[in-house]
Backbone as a chain_set.jsonl record, in Angstrom:
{"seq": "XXXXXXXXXXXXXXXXXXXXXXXXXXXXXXXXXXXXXXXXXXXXXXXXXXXXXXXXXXXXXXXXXXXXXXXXXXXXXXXXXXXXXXXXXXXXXXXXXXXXXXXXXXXXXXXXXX", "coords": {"N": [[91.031, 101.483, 108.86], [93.437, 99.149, 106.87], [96.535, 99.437, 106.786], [98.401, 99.399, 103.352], [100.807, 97.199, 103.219], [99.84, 95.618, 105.61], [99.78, 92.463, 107.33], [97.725, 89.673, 109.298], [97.884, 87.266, 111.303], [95.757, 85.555, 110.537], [95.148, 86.06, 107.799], [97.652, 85.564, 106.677], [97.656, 82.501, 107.092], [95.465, 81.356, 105.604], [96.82, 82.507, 103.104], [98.654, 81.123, 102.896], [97.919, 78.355, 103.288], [96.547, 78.592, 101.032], [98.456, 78.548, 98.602], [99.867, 75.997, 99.398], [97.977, 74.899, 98.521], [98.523, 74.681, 95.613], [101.01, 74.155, 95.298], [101.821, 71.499, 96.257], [101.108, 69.532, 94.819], [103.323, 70.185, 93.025], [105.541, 68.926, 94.025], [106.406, 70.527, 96.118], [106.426, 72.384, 99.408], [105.216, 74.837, 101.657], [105.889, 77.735, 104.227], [105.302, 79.157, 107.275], [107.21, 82.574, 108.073], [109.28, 84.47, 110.006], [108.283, 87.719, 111.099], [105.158, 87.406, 111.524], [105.076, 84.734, 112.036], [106.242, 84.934, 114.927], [105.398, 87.213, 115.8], [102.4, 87.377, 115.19], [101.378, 89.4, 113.59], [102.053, 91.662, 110.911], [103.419, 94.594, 109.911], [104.554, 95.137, 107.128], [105.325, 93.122, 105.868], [104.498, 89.778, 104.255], [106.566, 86.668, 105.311], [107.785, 84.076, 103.915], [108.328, 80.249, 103.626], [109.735, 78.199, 101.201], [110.33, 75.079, 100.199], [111.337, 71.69, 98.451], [109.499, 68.724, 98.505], [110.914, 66.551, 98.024], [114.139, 67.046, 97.201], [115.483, 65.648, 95.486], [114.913, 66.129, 93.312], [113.283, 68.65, 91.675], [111.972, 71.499, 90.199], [111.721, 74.844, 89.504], [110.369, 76.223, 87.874], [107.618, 74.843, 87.779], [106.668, 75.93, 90.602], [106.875, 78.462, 90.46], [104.805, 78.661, 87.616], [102.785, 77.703, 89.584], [102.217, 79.685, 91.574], [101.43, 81.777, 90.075], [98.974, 80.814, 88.958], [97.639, 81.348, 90.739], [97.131, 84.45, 91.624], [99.827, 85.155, 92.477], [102.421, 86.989, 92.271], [105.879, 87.812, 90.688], [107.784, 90.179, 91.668], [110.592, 90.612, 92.181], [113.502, 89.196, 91.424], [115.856, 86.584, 92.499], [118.213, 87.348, 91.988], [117.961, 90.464, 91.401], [117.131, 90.514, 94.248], [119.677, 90.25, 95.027], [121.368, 91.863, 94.166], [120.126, 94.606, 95.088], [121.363, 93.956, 98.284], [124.178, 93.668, 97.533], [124.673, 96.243, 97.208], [124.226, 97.466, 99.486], [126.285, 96.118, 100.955], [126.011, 93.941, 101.813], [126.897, 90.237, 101.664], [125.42, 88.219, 101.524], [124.125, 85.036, 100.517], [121.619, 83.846, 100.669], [118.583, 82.213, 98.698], [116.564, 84.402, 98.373], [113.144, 85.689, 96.774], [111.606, 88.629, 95.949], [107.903, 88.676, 95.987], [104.495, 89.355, 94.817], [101.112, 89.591, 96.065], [97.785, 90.334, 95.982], [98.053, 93.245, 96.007], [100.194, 93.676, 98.142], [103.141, 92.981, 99.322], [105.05, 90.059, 99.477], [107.731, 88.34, 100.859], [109.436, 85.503, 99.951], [111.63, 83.019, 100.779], [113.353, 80.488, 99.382], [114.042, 77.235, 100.235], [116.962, 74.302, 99.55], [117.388, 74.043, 97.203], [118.788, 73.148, 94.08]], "CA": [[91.447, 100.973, 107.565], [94.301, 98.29, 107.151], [97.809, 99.983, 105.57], [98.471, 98.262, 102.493], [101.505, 96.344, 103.62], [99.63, 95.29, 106.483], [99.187, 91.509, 107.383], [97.912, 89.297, 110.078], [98.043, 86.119, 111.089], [94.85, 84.515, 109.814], [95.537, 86.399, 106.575], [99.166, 84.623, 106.481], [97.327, 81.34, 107.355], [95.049, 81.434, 104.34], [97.617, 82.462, 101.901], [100.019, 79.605, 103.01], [97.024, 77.627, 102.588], [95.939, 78.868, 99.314], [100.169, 78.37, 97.971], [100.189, 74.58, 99.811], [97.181, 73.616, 97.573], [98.549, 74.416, 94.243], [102.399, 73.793, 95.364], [102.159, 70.43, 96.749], [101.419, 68.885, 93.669], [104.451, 69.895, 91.924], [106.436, 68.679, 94.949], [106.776, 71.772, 97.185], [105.276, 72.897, 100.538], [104.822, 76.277, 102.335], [106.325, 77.345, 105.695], [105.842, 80.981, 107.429], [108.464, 82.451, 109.294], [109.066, 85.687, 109.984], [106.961, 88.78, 112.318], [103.67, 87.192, 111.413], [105.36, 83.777, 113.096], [106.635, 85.518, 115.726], [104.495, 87.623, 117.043], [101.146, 87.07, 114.835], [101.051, 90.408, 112.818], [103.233, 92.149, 110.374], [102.981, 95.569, 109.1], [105.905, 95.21, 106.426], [105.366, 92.16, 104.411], [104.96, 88.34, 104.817], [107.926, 86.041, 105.166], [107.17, 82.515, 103.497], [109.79, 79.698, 102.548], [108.992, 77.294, 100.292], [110.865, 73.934, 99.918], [110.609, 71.065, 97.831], [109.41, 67.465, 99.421], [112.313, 65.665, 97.671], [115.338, 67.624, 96.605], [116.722, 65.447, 94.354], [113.312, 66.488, 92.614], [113.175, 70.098, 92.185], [111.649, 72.204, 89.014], [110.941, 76.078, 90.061], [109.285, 76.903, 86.895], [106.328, 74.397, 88.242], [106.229, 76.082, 91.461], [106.379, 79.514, 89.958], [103.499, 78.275, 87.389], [101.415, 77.207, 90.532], [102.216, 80.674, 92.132], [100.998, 82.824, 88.993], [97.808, 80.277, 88.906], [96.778, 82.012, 91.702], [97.858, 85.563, 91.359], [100.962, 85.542, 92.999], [103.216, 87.677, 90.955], [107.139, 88.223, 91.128], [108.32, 91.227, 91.476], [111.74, 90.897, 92.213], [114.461, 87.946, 91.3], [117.029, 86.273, 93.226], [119.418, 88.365, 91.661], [117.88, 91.837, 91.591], [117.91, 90.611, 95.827], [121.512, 89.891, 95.83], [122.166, 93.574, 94.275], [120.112, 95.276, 96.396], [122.256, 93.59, 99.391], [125.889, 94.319, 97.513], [124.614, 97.713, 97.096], [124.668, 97.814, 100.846], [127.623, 95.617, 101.457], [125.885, 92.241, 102.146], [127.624, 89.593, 100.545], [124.729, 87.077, 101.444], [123.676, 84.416, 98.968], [120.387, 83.097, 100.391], [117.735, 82.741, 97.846], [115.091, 85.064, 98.828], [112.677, 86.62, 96.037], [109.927, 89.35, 96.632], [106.577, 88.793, 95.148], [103.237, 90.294, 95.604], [99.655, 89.396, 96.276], [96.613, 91.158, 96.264], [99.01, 93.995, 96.469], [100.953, 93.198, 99.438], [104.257, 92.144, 99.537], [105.495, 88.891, 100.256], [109.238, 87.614, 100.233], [110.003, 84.218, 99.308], [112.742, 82.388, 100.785], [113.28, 78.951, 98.951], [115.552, 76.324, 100.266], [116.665, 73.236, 99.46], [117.027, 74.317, 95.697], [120.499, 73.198, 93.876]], "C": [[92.869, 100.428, 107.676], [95.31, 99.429, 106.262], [97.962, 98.448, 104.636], [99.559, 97.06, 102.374], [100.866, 95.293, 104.786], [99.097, 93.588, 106.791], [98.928, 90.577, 108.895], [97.475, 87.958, 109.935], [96.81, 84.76, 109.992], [94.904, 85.019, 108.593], [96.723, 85.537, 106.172], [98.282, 83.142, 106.127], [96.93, 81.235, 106.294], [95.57, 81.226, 103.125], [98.315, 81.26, 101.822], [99.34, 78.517, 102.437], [96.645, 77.04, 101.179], [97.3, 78.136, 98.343], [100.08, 76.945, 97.935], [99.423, 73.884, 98.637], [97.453, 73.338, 96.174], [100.295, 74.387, 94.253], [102.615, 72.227, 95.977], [102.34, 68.849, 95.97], [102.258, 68.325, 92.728], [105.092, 69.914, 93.017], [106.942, 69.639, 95.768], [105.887, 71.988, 97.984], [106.126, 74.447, 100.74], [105.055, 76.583, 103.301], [105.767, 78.875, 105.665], [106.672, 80.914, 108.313], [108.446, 83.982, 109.35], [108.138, 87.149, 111.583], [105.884, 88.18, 112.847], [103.813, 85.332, 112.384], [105.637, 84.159, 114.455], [105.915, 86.12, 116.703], [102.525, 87.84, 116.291], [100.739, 88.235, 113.769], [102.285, 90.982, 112.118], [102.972, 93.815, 110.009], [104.351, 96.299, 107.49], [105.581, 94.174, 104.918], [104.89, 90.394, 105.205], [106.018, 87.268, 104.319], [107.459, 84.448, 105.169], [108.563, 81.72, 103.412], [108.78, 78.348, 101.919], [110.557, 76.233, 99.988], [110.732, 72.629, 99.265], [110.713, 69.444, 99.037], [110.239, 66.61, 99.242], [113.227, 66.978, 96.798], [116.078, 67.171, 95.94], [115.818, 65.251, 92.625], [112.842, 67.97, 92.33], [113.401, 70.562, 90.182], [111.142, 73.476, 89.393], [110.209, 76.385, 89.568], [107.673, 76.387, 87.065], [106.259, 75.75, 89.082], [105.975, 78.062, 90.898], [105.254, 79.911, 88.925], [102.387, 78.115, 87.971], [101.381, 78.376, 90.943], [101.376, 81.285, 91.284], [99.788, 82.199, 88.618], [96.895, 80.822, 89.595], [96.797, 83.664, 92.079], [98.853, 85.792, 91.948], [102.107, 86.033, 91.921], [104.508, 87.967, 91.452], [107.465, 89.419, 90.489], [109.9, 91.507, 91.275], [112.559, 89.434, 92.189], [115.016, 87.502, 92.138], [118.1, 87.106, 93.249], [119.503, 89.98, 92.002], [117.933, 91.941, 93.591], [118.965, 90.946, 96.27], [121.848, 91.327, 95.252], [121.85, 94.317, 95.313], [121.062, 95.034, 97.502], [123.306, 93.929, 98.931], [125.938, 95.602, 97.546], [125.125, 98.132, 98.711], [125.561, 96.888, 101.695], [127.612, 94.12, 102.249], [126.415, 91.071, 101.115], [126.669, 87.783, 100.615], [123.829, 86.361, 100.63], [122.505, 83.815, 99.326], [119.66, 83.342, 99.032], [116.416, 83.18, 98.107], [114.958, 86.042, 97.198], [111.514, 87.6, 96.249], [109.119, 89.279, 95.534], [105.625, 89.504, 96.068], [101.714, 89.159, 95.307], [98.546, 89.742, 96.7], [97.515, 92.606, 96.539], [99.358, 94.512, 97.192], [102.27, 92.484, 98.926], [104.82, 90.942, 100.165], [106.882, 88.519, 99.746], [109.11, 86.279, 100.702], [111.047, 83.687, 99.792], [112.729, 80.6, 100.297], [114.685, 78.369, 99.675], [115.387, 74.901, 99.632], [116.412, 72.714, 97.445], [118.4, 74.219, 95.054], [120.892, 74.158, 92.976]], "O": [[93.62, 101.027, 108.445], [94.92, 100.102, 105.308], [97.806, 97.249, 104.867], [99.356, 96.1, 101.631], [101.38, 94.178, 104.868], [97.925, 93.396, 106.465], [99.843, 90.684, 109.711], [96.908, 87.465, 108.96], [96.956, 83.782, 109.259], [94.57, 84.067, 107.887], [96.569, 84.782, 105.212], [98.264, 82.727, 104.968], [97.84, 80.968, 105.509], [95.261, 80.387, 102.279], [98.503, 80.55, 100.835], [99.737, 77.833, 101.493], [96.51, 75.979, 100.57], [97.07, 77.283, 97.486], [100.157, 76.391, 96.839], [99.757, 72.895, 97.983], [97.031, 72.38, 95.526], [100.855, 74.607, 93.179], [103.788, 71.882, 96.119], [102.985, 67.814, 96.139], [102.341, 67.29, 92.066], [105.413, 71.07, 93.29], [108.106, 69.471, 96.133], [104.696, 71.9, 97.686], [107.134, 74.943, 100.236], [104.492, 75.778, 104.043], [105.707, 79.629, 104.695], [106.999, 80.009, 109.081], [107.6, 84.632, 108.735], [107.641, 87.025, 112.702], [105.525, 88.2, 114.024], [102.95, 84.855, 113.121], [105.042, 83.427, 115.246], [105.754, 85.853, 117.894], [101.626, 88.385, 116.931], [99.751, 87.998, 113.075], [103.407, 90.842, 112.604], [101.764, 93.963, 109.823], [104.733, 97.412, 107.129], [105.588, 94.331, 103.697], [104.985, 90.045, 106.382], [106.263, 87.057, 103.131], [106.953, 83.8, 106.084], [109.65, 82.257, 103.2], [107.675, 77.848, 102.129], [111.637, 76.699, 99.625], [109.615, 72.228, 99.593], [111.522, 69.156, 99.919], [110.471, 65.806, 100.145], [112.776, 67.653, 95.873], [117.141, 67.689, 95.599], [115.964, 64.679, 91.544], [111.849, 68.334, 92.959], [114.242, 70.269, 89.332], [109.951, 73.403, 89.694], [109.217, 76.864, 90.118], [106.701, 77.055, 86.714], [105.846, 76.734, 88.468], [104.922, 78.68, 91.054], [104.708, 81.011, 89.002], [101.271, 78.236, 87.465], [100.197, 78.689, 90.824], [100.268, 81.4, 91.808], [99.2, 82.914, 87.807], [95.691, 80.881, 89.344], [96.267, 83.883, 93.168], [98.962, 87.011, 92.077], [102.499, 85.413, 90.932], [104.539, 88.383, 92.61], [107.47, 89.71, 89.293], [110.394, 92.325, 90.499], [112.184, 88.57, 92.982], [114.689, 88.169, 93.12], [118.758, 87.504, 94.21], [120.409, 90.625, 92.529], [118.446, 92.858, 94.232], [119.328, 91.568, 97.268], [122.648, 91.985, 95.917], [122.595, 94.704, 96.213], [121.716, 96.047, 97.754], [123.879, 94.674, 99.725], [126.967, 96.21, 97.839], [126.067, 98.852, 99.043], [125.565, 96.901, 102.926], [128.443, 93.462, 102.875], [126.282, 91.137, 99.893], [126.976, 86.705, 100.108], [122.871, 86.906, 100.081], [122.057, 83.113, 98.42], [119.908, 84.31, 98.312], [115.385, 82.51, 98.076], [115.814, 86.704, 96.611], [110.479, 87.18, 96.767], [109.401, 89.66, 94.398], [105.667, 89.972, 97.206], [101.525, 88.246, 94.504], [98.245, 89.468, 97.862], [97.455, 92.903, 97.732], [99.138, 95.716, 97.317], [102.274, 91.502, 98.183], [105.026, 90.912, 101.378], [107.186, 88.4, 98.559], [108.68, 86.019, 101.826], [111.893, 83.906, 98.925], [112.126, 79.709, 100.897], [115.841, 78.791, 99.697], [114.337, 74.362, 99.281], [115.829, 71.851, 96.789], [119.222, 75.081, 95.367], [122.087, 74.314, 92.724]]}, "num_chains": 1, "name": "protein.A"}
């Protein structure tokens, strides 16, 4: 039996899949990166980024509309990220958010977002 964090690659593949078809629309694609790039399996989470195809074009509330079309659900903000990290003395401003799916964890890194 799989742990419930547990993901592997053709699972990743799929999802990215599933994200690309209802994010590409509203001008965003789907990257992985992460364990599950790396070495093909994760047992933690999966590590996505998401970017838009023109950046001087960029609406999140689409791409978070297309996410929640498909059950992808956010759990955690940009912000509630950046505490966690000052809590422990990171002072780094990427924008990574954690969501979930099928309940599994996936973090979010967007770039390319002004």
């Amino acid at each position: 039996m799989s742990r419930l964090n547990e993901w592997t690659l053709a699972q990743a593949l799929d999802v990215c899949r599933e994200i690309e078809h209802v994010i590409a629309p509203v001008g965003f694609h789907v990257g992985l990166r992460g364990s599950l790039l790396l070495n093909g399996e994760s047992n933690n989470d999966l590590d996505l980024i998401i970017y838009p195809h023109d950046s001087t074009s960029v609406c999140l509330d689409n791409v978070y509309d297309a996410l929640y079309s498909i059950g992808v659900v956010q759990l955690k903000t940009k912000e509630q990220v950046h505490a966690r990290w000052r809590a422990k003395g990171s002072t780094d401003e990427k924008h990574i958010e954690i969501w979930g799916y099928v309940r599994r964890k996936v973090d979010i890194l967007f770039v390319g977002i002004p």
